[in-house]
C-alpha positions as CSV (number, residue, x, y, z in Angstrom):
1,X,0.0,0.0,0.0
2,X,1.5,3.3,-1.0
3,X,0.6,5.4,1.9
4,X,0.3,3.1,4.8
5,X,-0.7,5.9,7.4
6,X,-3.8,6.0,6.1
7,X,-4.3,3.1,8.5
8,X,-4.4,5.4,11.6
9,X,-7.8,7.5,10.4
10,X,-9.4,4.1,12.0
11,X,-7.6,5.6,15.2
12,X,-10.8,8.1,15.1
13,X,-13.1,5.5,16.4
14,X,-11.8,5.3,19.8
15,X,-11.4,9.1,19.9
16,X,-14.5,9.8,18.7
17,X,-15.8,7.5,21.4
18,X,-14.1,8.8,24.0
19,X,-15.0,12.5,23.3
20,X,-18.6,11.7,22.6
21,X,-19.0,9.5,26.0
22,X,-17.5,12.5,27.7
23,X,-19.9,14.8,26.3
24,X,-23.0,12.9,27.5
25,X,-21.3,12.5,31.2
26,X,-21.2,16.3,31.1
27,X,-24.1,16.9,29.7
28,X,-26.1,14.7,32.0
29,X,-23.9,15.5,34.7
30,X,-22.9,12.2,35.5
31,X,-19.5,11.6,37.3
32,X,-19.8,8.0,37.2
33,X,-20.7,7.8,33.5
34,X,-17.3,10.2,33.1
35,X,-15.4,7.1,34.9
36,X,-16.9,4.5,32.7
37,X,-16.1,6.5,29.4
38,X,-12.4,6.7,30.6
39,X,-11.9,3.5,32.0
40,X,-13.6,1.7,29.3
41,X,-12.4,4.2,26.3
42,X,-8.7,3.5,27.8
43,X,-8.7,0.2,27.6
44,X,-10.4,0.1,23.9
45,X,-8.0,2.5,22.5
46,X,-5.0,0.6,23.3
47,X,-6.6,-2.3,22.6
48,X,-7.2,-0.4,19.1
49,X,-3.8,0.7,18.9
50,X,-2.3,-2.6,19.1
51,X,-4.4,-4.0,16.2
52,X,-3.5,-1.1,13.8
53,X,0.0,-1.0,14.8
54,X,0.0,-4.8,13.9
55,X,-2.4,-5.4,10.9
56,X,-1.3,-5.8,7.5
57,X,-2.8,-3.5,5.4
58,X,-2.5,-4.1,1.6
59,X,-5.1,-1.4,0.2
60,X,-7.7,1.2,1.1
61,X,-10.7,-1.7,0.8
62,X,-8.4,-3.3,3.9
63,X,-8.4,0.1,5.8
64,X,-12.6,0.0,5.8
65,X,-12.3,-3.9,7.0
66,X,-9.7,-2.9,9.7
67,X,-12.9,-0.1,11.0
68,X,-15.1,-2.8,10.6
69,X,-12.9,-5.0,13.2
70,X,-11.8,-2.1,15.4
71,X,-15.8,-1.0,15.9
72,X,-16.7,-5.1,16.6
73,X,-14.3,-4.9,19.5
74,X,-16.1,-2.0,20.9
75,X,-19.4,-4.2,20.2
76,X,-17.7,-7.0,22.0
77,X,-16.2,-5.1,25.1
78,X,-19.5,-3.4,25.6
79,X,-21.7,-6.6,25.9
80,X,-19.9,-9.1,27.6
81,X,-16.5,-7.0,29.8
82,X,-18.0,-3.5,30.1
83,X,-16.4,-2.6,33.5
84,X,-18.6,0.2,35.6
85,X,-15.6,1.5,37.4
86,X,-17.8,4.5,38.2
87,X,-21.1,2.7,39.3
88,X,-19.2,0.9,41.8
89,X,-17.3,4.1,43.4
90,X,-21.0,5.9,43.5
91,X,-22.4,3.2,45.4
92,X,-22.7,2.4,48.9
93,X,-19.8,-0.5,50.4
94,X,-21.3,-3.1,52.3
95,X,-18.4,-5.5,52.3
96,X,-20.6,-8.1,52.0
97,X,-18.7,-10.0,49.1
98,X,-19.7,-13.6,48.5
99,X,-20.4,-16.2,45.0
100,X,-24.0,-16.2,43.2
101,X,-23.7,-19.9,43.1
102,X,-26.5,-19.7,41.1
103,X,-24.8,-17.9,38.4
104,X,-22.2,-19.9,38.0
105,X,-21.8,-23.2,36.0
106,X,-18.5,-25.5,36.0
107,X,-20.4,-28.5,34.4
108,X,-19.7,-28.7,30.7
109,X,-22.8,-29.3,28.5
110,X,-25.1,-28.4,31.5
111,X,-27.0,-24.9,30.1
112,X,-26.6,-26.5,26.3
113,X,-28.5,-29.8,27.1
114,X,-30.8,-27.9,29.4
115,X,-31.9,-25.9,26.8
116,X,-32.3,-28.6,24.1
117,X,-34.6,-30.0,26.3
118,X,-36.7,-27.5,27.2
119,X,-40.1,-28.4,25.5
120,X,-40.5,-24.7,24.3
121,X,-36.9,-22.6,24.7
122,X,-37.7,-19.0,25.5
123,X,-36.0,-17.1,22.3
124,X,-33.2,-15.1,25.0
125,X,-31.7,-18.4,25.8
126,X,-31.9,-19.6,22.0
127,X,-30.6,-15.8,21.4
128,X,-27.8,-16.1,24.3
129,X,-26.7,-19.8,22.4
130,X,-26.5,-18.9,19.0
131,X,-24.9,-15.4,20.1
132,X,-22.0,-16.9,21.8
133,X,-21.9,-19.9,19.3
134,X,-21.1,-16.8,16.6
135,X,-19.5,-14.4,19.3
136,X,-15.6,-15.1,18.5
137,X,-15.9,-15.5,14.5
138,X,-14.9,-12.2,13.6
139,X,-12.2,-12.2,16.6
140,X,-10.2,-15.2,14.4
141,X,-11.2,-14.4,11.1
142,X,-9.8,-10.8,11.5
143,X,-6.8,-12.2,13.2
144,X,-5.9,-14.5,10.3
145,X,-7.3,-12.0,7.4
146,X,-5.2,-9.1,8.9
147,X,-2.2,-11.3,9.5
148,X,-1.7,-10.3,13.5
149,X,-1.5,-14.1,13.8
150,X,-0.4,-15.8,10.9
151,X,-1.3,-19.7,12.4
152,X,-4.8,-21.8,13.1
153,X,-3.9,-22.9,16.3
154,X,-2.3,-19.7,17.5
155,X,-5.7,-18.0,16.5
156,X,-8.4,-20.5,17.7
157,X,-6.2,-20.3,21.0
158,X,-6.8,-16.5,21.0
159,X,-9.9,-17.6,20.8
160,X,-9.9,-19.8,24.0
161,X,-8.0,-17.5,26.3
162,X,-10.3,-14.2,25.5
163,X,-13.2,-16.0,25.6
164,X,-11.9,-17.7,29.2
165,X,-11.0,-14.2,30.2
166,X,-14.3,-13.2,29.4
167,X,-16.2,-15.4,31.7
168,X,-13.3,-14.4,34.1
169,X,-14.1,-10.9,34.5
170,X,-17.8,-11.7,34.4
171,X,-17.1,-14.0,37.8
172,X,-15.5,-11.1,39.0
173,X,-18.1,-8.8,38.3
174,X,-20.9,-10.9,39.6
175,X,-18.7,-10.9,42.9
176,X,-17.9,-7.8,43.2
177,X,-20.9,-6.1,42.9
178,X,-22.2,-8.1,46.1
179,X,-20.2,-6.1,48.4
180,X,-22.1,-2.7,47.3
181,X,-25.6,-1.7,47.4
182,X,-27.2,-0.1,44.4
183,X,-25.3,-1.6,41.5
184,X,-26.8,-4.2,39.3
185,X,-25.3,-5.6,36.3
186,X,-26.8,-6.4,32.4
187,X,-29.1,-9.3,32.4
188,X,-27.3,-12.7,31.4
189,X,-23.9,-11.6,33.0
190,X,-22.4,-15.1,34.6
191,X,-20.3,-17.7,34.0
192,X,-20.7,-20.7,31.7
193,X,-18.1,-23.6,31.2
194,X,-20.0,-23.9,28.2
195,X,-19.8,-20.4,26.6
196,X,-16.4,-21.4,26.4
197,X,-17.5,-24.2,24.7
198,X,-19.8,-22.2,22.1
199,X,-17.0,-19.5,22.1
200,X,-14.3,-21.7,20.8
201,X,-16.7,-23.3,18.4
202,X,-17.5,-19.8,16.9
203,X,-13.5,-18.7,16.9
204,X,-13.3,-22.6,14.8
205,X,-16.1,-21.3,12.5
206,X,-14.3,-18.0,11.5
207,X,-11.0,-19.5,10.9
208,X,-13.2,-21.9,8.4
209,X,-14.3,-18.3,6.9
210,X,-11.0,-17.0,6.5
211,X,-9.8,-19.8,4.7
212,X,-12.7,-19.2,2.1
213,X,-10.0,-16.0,1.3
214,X,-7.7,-17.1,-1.3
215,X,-4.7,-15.1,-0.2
216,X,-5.1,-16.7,3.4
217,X,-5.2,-20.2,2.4
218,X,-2.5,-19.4,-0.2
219,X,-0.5,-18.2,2.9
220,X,-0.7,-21.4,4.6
221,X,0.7,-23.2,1.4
């Protein structure tokens, strides 16, 4: 690519993310959206950084697909590891941490069979399945399209680790919030041996995807 600077206009995403979150937390007056917008923006735009920095871009087509990845992260980050750093400093400490046993499942297959056999599956549980079954195909396909990794198994492991980490911070989360009064979290937030499951079978599906390229599978030639 002649000019390959062009890359960083993607930059502009997390930038313009940042400066129109703080706008509304001003606007509204909101300290603790202010917090959320930093923390979280933070965390995206050197997240952003790292996958523009690294990416391979060949042509201006590539720039738009390099967007197209940068906003899904954003996507990703906001429904399943959003952290409300500045919900939990408004509230009120209790110190009463403990585990919501009940939102927690170690047993693989559990919530997958359970649902299978429920005589009439209500469609958020079909929606919550099929979501993480397809949750992690961009993640890989991107990887391997853009060339930050450059093998399967180095990508579906990607694909194992964040979606691991993902059900990580949502354990914390769901702890966490139990030692403060007058913080909830987004409905479905736990953690599920088998979204890791689902997760890695959606990272499998995009590297399938990516191999549909020509100039990835020519790669791996």
């Amino acid at each position: 690519m002649k000019n390959d600077k062009i890359r960083f206009l993607v930059l502009l995403i997390p930038i313009l993310y940042m400066v129109y979150g703080i706008f509304l937390g001003i606007d509204f007056a909101s300290k603790a959206e202010l917090i959320n917008v930093i923390f979280n923006g933070t965390l995206l735009g050197a997240c952003s950084i790292f996958i523009v920095c690294k990416a391979r871009i060949r042509n201006v087509v590539d720039v738009i697909w390099l967007a197209v990845f940068i906003i899904y992260i954003f996507i990703l980050h906001h429904l399943v590891t959003y952290i409300s750093a500045g919900d939990i400093l408004k509230s009120t400490y209790t110190g009463n941490f403990h585990i919501q046993r009940e939102m927690v499942n170690l047993v693989p297959f559990t919530t997958i069979e359970n649902t299978i056999h429920q005589a009439l599956p209500t469609m958020p549980t079909l929606v919550q399945l099929l979501g993480n079954a397809l949750l992690l195909a961009p993640l890989t396909f991107f990887l391997l399209y853009f060339q930050i990794v450059t093998r399967v198994w180095t990508a579906l492991l990607t694909a194992i680790l964040v979606s691991t980490g993902i059900e990580l911070i949502q354990f914390i989360q769901t702890t966490i919030i139990t030692g403060f009064s007058g913080i909830t979290l987004p409905e479905n937030r736990s953690t599920d041996v088998d979204d890791i499951i689902l997760n890695t079978l959606s990272g499998l599906l995009g590297i399938l995807v990516a191999f549909c390229i020509p100039r990835i599978r020519k790669k791996r030639k």
